[in-house]
N, C-alpha and C positions, 0 to 999 in steps of 0.2 A: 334293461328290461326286455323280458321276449315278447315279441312283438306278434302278431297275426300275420297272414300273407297277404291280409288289402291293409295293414297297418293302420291295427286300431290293438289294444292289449288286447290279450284273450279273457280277460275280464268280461270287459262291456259284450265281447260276441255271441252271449246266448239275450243280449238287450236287443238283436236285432229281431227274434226268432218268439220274444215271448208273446202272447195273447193276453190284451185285458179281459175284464169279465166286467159284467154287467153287475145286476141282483146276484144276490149270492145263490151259489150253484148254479149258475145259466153264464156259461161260457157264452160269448159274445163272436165268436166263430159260430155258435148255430144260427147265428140272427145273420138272415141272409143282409149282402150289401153290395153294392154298388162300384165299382175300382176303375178309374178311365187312367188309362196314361197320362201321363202330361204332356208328353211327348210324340203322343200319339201319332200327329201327322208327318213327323218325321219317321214314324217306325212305319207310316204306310207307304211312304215313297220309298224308304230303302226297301219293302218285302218282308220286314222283320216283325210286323204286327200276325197275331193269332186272329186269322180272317174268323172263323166259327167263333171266339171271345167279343171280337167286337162287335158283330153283328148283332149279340146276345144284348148290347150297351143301348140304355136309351136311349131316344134323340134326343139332341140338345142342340136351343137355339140362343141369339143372342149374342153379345161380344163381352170376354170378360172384362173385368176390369180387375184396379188394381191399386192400392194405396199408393198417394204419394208419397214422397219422401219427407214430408214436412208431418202427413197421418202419420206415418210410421213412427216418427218420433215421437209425434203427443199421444201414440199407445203404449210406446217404451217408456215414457214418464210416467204413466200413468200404474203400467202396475209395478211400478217401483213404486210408486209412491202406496200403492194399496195395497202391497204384498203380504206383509204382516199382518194385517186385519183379514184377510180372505182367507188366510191358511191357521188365523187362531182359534 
């Protein structure tokens, strides 16, 4: 199979690229939004953060958190178990 150059098919690669939409006819690109790194404080120590983008970033306080591993699984059962009924 031919492959991509970050090796995914060339299938999936316009799945990276495409935009959902909201209501119909209202691209969901106009509706402004919000995008923080994840990463963030790693791309501010190495110099590799967009200093004018992030200043743009609201504050945020707080610590996040994060499912455990025990959550995690009783959400993976869970929409397995309601799959079929949420998408019939």
């Amino acid at each position: 199979m031919c492959r991509h150059k970050l090796g995914y098919p060339p299938a999936a690669a316009p799945l990276t690229s495409i935009k959902s939409t909201g209501p119909p006819g209202r691209s969901s690109s106009k509706i402004p939004t919000v995008n923080r790194p994840v990463r963030q404080a790693a791309m501010e120590k190495s110099g590799k953060v967009d200093k004018t983008a992030a200043a743009a970033l609201p504050a945020v306080s707080g610590t996040p958190k994060f499912m455990s591993a025990d959550q995690a699984t009783a959400a993976k059962n869970y929409v397995v178990a309601h799959w079929d009924a949420a998408i019939a």
